[in-house]
DRENKOLDO-441169 format. One record per residue (C-alpha): z, x, y. Coordinates in nm, 4 decimals. Last residue first. Example, Ala and Ser with C-alpha at 12.3 -4.5 7.8 and 13.67 -1.06 7.14 Angstrom:
<atom up="0.7140" east="1.3670" north="-0.1060"/>
<atom up="0.7800" east="1.2300" north="-0.4500"/>
END
This chain:
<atom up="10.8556" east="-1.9607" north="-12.7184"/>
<atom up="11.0494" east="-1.7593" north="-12.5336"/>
<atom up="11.2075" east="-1.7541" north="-12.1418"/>
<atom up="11.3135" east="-1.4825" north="-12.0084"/>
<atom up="11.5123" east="-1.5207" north="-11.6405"/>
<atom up="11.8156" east="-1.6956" north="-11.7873"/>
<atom up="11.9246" east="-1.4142" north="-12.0568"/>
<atom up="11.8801" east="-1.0904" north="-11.8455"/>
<atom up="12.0000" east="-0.8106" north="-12.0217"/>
<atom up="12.0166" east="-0.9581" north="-12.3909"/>
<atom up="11.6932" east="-1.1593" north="-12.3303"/>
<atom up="11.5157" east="-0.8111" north="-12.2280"/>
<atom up="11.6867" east="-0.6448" north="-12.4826"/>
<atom up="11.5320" east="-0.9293" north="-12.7372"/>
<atom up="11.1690" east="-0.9007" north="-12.5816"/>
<atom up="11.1591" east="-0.5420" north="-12.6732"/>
<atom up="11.2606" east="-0.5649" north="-13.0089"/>
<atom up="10.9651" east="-0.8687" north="-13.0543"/>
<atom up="10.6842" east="-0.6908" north="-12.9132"/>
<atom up="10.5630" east="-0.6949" north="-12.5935"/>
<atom up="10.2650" east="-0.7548" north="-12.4715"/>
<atom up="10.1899" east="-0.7261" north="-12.1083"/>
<atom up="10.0947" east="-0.9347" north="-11.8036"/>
<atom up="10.2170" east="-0.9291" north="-11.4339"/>
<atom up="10.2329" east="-1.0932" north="-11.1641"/>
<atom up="10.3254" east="-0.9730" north="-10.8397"/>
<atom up="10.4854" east="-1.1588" north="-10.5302"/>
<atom up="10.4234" east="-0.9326" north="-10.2174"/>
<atom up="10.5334" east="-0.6950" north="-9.9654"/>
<atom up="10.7965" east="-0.4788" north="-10.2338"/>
<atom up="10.7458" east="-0.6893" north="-10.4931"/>
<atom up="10.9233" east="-0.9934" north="-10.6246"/>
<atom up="10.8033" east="-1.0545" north="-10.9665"/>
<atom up="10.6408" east="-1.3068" north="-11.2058"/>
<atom up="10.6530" east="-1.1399" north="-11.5379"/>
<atom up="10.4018" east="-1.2993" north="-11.7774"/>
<atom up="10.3947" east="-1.2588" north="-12.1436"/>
<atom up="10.1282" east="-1.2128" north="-12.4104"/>
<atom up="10.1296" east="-1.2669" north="-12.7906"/>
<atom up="9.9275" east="-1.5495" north="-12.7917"/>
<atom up="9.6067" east="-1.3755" north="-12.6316"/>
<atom up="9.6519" east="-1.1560" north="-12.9472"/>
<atom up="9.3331" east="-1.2457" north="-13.0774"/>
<atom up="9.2005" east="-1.2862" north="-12.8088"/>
<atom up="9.2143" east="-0.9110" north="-12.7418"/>
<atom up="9.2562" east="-0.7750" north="-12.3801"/>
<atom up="9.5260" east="-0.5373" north="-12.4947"/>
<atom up="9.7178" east="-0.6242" north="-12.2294"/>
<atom up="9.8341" east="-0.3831" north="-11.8971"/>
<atom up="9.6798" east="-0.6653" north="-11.6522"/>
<atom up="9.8321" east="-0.6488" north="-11.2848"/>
<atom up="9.7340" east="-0.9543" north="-11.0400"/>
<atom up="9.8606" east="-0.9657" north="-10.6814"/>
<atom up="10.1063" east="-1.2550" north="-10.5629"/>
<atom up="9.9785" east="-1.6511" north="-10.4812"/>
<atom up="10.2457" east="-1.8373" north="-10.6021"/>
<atom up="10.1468" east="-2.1937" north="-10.6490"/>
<atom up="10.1216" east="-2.1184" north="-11.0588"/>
<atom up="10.5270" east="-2.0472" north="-10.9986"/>
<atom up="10.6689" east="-2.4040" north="-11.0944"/>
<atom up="10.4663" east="-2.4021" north="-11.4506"/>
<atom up="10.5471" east="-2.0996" north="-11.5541"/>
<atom up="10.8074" east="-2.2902" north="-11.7516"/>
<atom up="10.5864" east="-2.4423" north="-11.9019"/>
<atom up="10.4228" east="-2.1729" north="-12.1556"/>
<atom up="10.0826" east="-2.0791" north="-12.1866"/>
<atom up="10.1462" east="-1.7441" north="-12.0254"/>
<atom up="10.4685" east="-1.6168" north="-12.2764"/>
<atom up="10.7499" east="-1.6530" north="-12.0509"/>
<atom up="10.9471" east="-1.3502" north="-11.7755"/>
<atom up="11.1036" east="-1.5488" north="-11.4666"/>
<atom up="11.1875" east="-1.4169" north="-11.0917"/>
<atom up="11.1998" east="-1.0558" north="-11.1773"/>
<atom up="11.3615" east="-0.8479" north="-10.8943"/>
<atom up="11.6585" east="-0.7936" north="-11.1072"/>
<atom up="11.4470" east="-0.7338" north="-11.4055"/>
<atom up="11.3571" east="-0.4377" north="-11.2518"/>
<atom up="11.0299" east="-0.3129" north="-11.2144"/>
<atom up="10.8414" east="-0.0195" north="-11.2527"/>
<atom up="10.4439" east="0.0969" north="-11.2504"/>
<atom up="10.1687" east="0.2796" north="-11.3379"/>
<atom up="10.3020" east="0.6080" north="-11.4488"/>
<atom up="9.9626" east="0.8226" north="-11.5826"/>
<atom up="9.9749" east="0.9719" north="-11.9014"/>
<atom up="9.6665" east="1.2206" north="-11.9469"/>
<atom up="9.6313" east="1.3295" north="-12.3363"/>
<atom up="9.5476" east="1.0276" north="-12.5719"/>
<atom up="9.2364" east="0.9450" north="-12.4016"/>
<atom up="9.4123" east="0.7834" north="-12.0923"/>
<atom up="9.7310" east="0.7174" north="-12.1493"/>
<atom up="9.8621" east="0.4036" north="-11.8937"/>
<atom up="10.2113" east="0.3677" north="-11.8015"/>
<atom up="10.4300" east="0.0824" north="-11.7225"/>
<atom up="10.7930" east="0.1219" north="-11.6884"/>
<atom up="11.0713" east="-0.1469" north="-11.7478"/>
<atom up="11.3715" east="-0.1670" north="-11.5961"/>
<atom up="11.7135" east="-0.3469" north="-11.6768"/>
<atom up="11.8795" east="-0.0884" north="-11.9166"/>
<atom up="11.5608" east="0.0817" north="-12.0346"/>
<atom up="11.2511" east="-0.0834" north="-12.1017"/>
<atom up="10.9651" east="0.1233" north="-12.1967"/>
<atom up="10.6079" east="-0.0211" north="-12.1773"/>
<atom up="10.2952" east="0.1673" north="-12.2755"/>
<atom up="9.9400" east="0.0961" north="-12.2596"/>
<atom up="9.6453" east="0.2808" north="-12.4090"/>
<atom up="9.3020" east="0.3325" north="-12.2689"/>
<atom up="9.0520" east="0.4747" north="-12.4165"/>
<atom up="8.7790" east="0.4580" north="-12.1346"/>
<atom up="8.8742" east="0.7939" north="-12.0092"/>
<atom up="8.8007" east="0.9676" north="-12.3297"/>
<atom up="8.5032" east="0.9702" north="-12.2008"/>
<atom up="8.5389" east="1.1465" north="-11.8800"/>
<atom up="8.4682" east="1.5247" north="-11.9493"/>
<atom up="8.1629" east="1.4249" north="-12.2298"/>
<atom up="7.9923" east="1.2318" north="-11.9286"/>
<atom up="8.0806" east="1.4981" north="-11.6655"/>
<atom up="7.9107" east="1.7657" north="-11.8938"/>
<atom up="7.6099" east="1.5790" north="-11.9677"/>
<atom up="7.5775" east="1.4560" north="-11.5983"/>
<atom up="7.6084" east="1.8481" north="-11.5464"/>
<atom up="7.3364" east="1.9625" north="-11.8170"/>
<atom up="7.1045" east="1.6959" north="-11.6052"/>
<atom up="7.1219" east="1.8245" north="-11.3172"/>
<atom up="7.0368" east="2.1643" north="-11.3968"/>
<atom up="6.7615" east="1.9750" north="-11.6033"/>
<atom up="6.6566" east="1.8116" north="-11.2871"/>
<atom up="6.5978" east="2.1104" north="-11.1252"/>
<atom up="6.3669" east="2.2451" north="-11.3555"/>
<atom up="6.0923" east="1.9523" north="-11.2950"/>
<atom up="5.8900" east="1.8498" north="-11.6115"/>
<atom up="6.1373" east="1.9014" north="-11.9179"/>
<atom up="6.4204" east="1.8015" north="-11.6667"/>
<atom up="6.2389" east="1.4759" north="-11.6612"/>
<atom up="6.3462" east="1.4227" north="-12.0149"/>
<atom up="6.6943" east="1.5674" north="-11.9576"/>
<atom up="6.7659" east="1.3377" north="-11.6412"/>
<atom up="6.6164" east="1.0102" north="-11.8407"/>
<atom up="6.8949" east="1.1311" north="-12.1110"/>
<atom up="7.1808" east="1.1806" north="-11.8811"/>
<atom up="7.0524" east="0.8110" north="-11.7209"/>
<atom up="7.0430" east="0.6459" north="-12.0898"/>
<atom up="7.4232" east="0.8348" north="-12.1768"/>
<atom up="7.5689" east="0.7059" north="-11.8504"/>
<atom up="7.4196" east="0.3497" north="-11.8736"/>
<atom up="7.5068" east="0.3221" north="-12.1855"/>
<atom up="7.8492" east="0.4289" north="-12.1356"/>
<atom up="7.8866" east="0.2094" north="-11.8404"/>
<atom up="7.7478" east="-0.0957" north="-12.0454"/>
<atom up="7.9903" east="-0.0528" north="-12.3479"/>
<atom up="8.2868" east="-0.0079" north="-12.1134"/>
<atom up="8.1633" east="-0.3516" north="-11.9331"/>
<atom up="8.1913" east="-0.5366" north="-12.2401"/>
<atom up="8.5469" east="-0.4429" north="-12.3030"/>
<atom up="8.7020" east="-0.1521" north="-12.5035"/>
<atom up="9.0235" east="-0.3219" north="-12.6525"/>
<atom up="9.3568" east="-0.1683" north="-12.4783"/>
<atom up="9.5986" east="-0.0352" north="-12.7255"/>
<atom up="9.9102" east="-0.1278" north="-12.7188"/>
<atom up="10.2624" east="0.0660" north="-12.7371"/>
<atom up="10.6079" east="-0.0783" north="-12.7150"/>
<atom up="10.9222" east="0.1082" north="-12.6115"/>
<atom up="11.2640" east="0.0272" north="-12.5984"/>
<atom up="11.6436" east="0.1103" north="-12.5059"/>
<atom up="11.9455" east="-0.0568" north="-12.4301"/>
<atom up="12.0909" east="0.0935" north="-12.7346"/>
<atom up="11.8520" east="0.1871" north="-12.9556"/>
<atom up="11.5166" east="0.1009" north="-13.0219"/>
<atom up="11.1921" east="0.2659" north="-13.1360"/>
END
């Protein structure tokens, strides 16, 4: 959705290896709790509440990712299961010292940076391609940051600040 100096771009994260073994791990301990809840009663007390704290927090590892860029700034939020939007973070491309896809050159001059990681991709390889790296002057540090953004949103971002992105 764009108009104006406004855009939005949504991606889903991809569950990762580690989701798989935390929900395993949470289902085969809930289970182990209800099986030796048969044999000690307390344990199946404790049991029907890992139960209930597993089905409260799975939705917790769908993660989506959205960006909005409105004149100059772009948001960050995370939506956790479809229902709990959380505001991650803003910028302004003001602050940003260069915006390129991460295999490109002209990220080159900045690899010496050291500045804390943020991730708000869709962790798929198959869109590894697709994602862009904002190197940014935070508030204490250098940041760096990678997202996805589609094609809309990379064209207000050119039309707002035409040095600092950089395209394929």
């Amino acid at each position: 959705m764009n108009e104006g100096n406004y855009g939005e771009c949504i991606v889903v994260r991809k569950a990762t290896t580690k989701d798989f073994v935390i929900k395993g791990l949470l289902i085969a301990g809930a289970s182990l709790l209800t099986f030796l809840g048969v044999l000690v009663p307390f344990l199946l007390l404790v049991a029907a509440i890992a139960w209930y704290l597993i089905f409260a927090f799975w939705s917790r590892f769908h993660v989506v990712y959205e960006y909005v860029f409105v004149d100059g700034q772009i948001d960050f939020d995370k939506i956790l299961g479809g229902n709990a939007r959380k505001h991650i973070k803003r910028i302004d491309l003001d602050t940003a010292i260069v915006v390129a896809p991460q295999r490109s050159h002209a990220l080159d001059g900045y690899k010496h940076l050291q500045g804390k990681p943020f991730d708000y991709t869709s962790l798929d390889p198959e869109r590894e391609n697709l994602v862009y790296v904002i190197v940014n002057k935070g508030k204490t540090d250098n940041e760096i940051i990678r997202f996805e953004p589609d094609e809309s949103m990379l064209a207000l971002m050119k039309k707002k600040a035409p040095r600092k992105i950089q395209e394929y």
